[in-house]
C-alpha positions as CSV (number, residue, x, y, z in Angstrom):
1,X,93.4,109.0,94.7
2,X,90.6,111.3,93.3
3,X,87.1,110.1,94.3
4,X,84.6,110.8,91.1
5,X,81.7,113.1,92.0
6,X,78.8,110.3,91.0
7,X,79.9,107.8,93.6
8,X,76.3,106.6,95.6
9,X,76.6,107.7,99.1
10,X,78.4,105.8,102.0
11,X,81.0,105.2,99.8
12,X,84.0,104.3,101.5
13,X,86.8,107.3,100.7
14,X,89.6,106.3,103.5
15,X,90.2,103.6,106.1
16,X,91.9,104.6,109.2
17,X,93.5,102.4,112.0
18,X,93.7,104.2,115.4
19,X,96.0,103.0,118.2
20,X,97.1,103.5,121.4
21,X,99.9,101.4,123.1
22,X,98.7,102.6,126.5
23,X,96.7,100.1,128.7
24,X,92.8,100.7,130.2
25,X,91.2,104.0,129.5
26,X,94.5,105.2,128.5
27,X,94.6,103.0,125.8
28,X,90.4,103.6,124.7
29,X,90.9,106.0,121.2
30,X,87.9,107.5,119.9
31,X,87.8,109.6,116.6
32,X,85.7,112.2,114.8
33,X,85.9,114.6,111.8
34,X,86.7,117.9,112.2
35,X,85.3,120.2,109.5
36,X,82.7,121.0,106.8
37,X,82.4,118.2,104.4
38,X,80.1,116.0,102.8
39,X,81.8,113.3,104.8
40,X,81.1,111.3,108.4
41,X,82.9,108.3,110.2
42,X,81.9,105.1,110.6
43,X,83.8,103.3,113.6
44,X,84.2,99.8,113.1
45,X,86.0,96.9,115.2
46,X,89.6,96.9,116.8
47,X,90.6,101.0,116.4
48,X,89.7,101.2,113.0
49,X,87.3,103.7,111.1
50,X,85.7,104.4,107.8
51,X,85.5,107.8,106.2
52,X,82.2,107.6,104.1
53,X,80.3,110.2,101.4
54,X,77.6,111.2,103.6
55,X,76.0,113.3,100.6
56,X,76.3,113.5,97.2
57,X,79.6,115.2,96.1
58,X,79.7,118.1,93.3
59,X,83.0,118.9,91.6
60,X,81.4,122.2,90.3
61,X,80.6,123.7,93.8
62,X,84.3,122.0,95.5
63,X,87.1,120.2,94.3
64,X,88.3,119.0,97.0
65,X,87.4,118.3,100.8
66,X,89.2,119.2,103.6
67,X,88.7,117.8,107.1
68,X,90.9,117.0,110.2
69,X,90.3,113.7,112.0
70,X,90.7,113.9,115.8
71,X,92.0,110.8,118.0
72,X,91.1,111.3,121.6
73,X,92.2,108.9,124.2
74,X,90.4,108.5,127.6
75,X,93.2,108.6,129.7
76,X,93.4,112.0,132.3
77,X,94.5,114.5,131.2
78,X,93.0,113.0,127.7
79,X,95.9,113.3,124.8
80,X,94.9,114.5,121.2
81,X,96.1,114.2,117.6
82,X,95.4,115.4,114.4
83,X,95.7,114.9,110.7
84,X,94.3,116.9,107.9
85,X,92.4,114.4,105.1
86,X,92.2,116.1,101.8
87,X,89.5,114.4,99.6
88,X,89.9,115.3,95.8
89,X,87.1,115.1,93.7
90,X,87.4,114.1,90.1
91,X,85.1,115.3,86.8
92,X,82.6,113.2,85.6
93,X,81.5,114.2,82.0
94,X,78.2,115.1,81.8
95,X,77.6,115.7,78.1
């Protein structure tokens, strides 16, 4: 769903739930954003994450955000995967 541009920020824009069904450090996820966006990630308990406005968003300058989040696990050699998060933003009327 399109986000409006005048949300205040730390607005919560996705929620993301990480696992691994390895056990010990191959089974520790960590996650991070990946590209240039007015967005950051909040980690919270049990493998899941917030993706939050971390500045004010302008549908004039962008339309839409586009970020990849990364899930790492800690396990030797460490696995990785990705996913592409597509923020839209949606017009609000000024006049």
């Amino acid at each position: 769903s399109p986000v409006p541009e005048d949300v205040p920020v730390g607005t919560v824009v996705a929620l993301l739930n990480v696992n691994d069904p390895d056990s010990g450090e191959n089974g520790q996820v960590s996650c991070e954003l990946s590209g240039e966006a007015p967005l950051s990630m909040v980690a919270s308990a049990g493998g899941s994450y917030k993706v939050v406005t971390a500045s004010a968003l302008d549908r004039e300058q962008a339309s839409e955000h586009r970020v990849t989040v990364v899930a790492r696990d800690r396990g030797r050699p460490a696995l990785r995967s990705r996913r592409e998060l597509v923020l839209e933003v949606s017009d609000v009327n000024d006049n």
